[in-house]
C-alpha positions as CSV (number, residue, x, y, z in Angstrom):
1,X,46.0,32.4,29.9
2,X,46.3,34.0,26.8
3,X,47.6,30.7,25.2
4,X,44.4,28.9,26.6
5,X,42.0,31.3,25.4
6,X,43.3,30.7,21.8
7,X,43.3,27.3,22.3
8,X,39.7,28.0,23.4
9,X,38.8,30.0,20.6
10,X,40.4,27.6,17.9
11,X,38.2,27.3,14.7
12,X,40.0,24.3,14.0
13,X,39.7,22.5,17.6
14,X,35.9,23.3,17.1
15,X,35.4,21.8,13.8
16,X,37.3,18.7,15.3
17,X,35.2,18.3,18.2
18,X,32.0,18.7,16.2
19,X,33.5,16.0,13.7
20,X,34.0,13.7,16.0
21,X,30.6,14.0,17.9
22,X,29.1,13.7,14.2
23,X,30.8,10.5,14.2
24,X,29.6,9.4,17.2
25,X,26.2,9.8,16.0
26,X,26.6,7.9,13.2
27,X,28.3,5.1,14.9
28,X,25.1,4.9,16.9
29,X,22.5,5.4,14.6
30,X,24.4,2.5,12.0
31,X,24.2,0.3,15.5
32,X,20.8,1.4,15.7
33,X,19.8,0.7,12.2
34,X,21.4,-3.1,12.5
35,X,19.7,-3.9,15.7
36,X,16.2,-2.9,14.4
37,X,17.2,-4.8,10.9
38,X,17.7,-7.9,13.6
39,X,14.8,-7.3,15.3
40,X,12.9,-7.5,11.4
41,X,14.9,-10.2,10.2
42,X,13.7,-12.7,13.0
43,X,10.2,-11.7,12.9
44,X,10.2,-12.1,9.1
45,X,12.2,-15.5,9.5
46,X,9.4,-16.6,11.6
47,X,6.7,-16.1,9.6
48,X,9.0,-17.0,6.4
49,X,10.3,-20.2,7.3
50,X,7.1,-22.5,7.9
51,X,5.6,-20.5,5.0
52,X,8.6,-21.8,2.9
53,X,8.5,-25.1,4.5
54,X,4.5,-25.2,4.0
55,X,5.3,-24.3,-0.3
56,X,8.1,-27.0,-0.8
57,X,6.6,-29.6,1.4
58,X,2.9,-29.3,-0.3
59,X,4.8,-29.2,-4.3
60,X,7.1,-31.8,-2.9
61,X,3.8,-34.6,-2.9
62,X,4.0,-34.4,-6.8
63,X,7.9,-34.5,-6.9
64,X,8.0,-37.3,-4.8
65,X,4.9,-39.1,-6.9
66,X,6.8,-38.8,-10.5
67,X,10.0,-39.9,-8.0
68,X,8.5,-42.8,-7.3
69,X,7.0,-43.5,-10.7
70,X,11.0,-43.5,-12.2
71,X,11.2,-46.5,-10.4
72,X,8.3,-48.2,-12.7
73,X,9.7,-47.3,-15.6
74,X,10.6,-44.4,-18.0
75,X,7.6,-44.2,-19.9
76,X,5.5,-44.1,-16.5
77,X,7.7,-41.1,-15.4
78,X,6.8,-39.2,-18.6
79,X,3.3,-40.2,-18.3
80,X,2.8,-38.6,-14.6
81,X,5.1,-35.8,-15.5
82,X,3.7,-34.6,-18.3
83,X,-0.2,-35.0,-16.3
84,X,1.5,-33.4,-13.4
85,X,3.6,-30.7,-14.7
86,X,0.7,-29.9,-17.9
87,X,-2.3,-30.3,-17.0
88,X,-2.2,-30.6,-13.0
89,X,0.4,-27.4,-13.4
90,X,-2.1,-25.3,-15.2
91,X,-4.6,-25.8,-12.3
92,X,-1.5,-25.1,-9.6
93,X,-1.3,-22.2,-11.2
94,X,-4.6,-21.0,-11.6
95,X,-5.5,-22.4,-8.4
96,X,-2.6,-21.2,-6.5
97,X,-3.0,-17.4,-8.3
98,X,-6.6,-16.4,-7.7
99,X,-6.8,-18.1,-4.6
100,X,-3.5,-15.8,-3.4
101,X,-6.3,-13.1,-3.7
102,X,-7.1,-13.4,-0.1
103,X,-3.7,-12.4,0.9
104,X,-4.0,-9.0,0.8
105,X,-7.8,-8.5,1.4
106,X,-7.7,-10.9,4.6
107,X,-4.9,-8.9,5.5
108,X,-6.5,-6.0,5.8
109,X,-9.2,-7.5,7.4
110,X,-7.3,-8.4,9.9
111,X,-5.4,-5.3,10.2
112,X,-8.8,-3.5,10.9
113,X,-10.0,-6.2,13.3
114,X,-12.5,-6.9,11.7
115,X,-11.9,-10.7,12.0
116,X,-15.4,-12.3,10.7
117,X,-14.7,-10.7,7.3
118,X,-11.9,-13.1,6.9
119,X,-14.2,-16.1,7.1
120,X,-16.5,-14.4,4.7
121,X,-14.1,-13.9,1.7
122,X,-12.7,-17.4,2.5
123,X,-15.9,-18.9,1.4
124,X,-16.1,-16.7,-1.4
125,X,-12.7,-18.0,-2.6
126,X,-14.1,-21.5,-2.5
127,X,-17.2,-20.9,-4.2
128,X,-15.1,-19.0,-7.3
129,X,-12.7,-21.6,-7.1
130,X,-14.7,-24.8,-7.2
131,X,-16.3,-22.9,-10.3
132,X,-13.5,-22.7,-12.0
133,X,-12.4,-26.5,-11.3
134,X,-15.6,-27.2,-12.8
135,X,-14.2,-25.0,-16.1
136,X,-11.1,-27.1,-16.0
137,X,-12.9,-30.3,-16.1
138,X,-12.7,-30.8,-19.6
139,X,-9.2,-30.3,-19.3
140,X,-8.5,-33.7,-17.5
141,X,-10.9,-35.6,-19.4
142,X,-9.5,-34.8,-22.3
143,X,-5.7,-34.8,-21.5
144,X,-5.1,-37.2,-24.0
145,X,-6.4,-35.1,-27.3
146,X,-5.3,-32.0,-26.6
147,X,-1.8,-33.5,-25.7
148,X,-1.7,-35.4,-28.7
149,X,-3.0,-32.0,-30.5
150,X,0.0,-30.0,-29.5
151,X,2.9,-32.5,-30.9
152,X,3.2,-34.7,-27.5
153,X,4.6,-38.8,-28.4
154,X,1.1,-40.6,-28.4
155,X,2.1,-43.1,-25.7
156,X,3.2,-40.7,-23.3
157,X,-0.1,-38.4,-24.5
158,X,-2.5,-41.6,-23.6
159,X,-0.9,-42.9,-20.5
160,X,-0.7,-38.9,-19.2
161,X,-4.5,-38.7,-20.0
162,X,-5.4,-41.4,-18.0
163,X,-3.7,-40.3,-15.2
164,X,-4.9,-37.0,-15.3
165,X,-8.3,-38.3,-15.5
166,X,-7.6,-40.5,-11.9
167,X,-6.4,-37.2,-10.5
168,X,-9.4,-34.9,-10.3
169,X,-9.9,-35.0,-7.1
170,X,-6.6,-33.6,-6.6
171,X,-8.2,-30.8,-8.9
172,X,-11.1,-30.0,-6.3
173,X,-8.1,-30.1,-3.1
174,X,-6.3,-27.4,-5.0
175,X,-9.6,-25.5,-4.6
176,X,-10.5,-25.6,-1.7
177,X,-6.2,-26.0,0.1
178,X,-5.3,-22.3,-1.1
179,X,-7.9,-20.2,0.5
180,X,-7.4,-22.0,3.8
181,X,-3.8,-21.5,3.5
182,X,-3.7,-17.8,2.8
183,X,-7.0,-17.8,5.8
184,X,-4.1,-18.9,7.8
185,X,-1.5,-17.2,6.4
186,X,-2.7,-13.3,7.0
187,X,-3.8,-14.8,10.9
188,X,0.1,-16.0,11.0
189,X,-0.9,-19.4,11.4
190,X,2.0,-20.6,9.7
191,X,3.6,-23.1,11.8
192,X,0.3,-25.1,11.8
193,X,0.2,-25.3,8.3
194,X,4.0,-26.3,8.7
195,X,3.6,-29.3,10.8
196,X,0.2,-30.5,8.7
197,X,2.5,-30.4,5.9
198,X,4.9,-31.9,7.2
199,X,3.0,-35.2,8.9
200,X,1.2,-35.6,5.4
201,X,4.7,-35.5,3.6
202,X,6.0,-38.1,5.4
203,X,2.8,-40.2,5.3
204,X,3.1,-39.5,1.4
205,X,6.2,-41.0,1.0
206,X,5.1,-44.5,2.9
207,X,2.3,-44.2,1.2
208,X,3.5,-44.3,-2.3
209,X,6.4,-46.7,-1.2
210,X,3.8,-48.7,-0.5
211,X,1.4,-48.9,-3.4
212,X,3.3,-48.4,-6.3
213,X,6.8,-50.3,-5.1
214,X,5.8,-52.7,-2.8
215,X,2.1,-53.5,-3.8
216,X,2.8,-52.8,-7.9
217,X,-0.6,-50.5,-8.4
218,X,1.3,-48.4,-10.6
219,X,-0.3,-45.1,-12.0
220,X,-3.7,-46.1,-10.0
221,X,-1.6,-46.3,-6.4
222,X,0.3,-43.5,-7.4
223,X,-2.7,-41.6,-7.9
224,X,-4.5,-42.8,-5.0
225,X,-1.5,-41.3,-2.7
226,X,-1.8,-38.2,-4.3
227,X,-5.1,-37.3,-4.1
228,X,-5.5,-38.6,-0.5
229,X,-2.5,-37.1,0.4
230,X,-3.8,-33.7,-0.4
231,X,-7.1,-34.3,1.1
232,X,-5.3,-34.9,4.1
233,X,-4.2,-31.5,3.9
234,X,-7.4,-30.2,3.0
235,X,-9.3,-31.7,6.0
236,X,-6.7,-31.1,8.7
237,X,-6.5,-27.4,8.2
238,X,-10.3,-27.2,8.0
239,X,-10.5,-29.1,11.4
240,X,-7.9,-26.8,12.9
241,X,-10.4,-23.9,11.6
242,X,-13.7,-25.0,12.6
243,X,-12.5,-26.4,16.2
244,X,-11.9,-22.9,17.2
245,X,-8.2,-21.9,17.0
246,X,-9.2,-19.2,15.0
247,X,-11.5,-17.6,17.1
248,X,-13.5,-14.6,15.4
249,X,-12.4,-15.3,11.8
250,X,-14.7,-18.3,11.4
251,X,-18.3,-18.3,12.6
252,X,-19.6,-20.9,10.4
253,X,-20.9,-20.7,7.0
254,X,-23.0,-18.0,5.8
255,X,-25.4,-17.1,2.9
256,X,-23.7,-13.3,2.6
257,X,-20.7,-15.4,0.8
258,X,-22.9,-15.7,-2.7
259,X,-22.8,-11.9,-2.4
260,X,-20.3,-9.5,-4.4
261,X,-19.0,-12.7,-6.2
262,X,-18.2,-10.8,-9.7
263,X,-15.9,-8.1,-7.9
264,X,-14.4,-11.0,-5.8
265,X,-13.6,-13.6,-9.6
266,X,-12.2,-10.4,-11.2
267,X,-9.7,-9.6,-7.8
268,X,-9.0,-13.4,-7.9
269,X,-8.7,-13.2,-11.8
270,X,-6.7,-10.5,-12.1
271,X,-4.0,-12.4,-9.4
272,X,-3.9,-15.1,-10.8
273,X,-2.4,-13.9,-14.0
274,X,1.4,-13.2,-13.0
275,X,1.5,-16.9,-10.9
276,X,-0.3,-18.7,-13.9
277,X,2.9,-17.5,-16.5
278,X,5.2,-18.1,-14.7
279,X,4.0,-21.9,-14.2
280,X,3.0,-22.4,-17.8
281,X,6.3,-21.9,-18.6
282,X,7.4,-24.7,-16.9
283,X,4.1,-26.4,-18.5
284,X,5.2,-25.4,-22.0
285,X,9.1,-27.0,-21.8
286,X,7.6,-30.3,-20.9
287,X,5.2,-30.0,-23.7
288,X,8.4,-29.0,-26.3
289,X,10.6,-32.0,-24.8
290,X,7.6,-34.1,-25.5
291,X,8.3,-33.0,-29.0
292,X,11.8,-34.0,-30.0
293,X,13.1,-37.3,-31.6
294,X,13.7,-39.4,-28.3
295,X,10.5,-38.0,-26.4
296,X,10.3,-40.1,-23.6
297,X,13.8,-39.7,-22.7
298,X,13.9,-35.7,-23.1
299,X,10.6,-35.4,-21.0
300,X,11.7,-37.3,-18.0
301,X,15.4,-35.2,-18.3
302,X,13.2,-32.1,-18.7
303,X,10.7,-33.2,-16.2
304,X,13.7,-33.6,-13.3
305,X,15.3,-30.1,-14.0
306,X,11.6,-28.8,-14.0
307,X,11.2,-30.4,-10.3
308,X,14.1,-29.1,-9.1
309,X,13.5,-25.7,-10.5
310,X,9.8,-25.7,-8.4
311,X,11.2,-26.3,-5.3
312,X,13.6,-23.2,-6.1
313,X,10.2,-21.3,-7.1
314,X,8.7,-22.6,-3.7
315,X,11.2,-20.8,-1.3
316,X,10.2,-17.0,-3.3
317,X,6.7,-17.6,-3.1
318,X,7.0,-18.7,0.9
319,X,8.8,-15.3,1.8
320,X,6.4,-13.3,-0.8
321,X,4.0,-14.7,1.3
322,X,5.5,-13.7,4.9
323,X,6.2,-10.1,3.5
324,X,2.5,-9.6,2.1
């Protein structure tokens, strides 16, 4: 009994026992802690993936265009690299910037349930936004002069100013494609936008097989894919919008969007900064490559890295926008 009781009574047999409980409890909460970081890493897989898919599908039209147009011939690729990557790569990323705006005020929108907000500050976007295409105008009529003014080879400066010229259009689809896209976005709407993506992709791709390989249109068919291609997108996602699958975030068009617009360019402004750097660098190697002694050779090696950089560039930007 007496050998019991100091068993019992042990200091050491109760620090033991308490060690191993506290074990235990860490084994469990560690368990704990990776089934909950499961549970997150599923959910944010599902909204990341089609968001990701969605971002390198919609850059991949141009890649695939300036693909296409290596097939013409080198001076062609340089041509629609330098208009894509420049001059239709400024307006990504001006585009792309202040129209990400809407991805954390339409979240919160429709955090507070107040869905017909969303619609609202959707139109606003466009309305900032086609202003500023308007502003950028100049920009693609005169690709060729302010190419040529900052060192680019004159052929590649004139042939890359024409093309720019056929792609406004694409210009006014960037405008109006990223508020409908972060609309969608903050409703987690993302495998929609993953499926439009990936139809017009594909329809792309025959498309400029078509018109610049097998028909020989050249720039003009290359540009006619492009632009459709993001029309396309434009049109389908609106369609998906306005035929009710977003039920209480669009009730038509309204009036109250011309209000508050200042507050709204300077929100839109002030996001667009960061994404608009980060592409002008890309913007700014072409324009260097397009500088050196064989020009047309460095800008279509330049051009290539460049491409497969973006797509890198795409993945980030399809997670940022699952986590916002």
């Amino acid at each position: 009994m007496d050998g019991s009781n100091d068993e019992l009574h042990n200091p050491l047999i109760i620090v033991e026992g308490s060690s191993i409980e506290a074990d235990i409890d860490e084994i469990t909460n560690c368990s704990q802690f990776v089934k909950e970081a499961l549970i997150e890493n599923k959910k944010l897989w599902y909204l990341a993936g089609p968001a990701i898919f969605t971002a390198i599908a919609q850059y991949s039209l141009g890649a695939i265009t300036q693909v296409f147009a290596g097939h013409l011939s080198t001076l062609e690729l340089d041509a629609v690299s330098t208009a894509n990557m420049v001059i239709a790569g400024l307006a990504f990323g001006i585009m792309l910037g202040m129209g990400s705006a809407l991805e954390t005020i339409c979240g919160q929108a429709f955090g507070a349930k107040q869905l017909h907000m969303m619609g609202l500050y959707m139109q606003r976007s466009w309305i900032i936004l086609i202003v500023m295409c308007i502003i950028l105008l100049p920009i693609y009529i005169c690709g060729t002069p302010i190419l040529s003014f900052f060192g680019q080879d004159q052929e590649i400066a004139e042939l890359a100013g024409r093309f720019a010229v056929y792609m406004i259009p694409q210009l006014f689809a960037y405008g109006i494609n990223f508020p409908i896209q972060k609309f969608l976005q903050a409703q987690s709407k993302v495998m929609t936008m993953a499926w439009m993506s990936a139809a017009v992709l594909v329809f792309h791709v025959f498309l400029s097989w078509l018109l610049m390989i097998r028909f020989q249109f050249g720039l003009v068919g290359a540009a006619i894919s492009l632009n459709l291609s993001w029309w396309i997108v434009v049109l389908g996602q609106f369609a998906y919008i306005i035929m009710g699958y977003c039920p209480g975030a669009w009730t038509g068009f309204s009036w109250n969007a011309f209000h508050d617009l200042g507050a709204f360019a300077r929100l839109s402004i002030a996001s667009a900064i960061m994404l608009c750097l980060e592409f002008w660098y890309y913007m700014l190697l072409v324009v260097l490559a397009g500088r050196l002694k064989n020009a047309q050779i460095a800008v279509a090696a330049v051009s290539i890295c460049t491409n497969l950089d973006g797509w890198e560039v795409m993945i980030f930007l399809g997670f940022n926008a699952a986590i916002r």
